[in-house]
Steps between C-alpha positions, in 0.01 A plus 500: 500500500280399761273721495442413130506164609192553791340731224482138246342300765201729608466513128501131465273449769240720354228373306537574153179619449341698164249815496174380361493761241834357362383150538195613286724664236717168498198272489343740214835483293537129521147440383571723224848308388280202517242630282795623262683130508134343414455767218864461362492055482124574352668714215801265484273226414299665272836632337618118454203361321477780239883446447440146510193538246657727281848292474217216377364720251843611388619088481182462322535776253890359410354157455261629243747733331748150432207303380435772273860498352481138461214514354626725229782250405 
């Protein structure tokens, strides 16, 4: 147990330190999330206003229908 023990603090006391070519791949993989979350709220929005523009159209095509049918009474 102590020897684990002595093993856990030279690890501790170590510098946690990262290859550069793994920092690069990190670095390269949160830019591209990034570019991914930009692209993804860009489609969102986009999404929402056609759904909000056709719901309008829809509202705005019952409307007509019921003046229509009260029209032929």
């Amino acid at each position: 147990m102590a020897d684990l023990e002595e093993k856990m603090a030279y690890m501790k006391n170590q510098p946690s330190t990262m290859l550069p070519e793994k920092e690069e791949v990190l670095n390269a993989a949160i830019s591209r999330v990034d570019v991914l979350e930009q692209e993804l709220q860009a489609t969102k929005k986009e999404e929402l206003s056609k759904a909000v523009s056709e719901n309008g159209l829809v509202k705005s095509g019952k409307q007509s229908d019921g003046k229509k049918a009260n029209d032929k009474e």
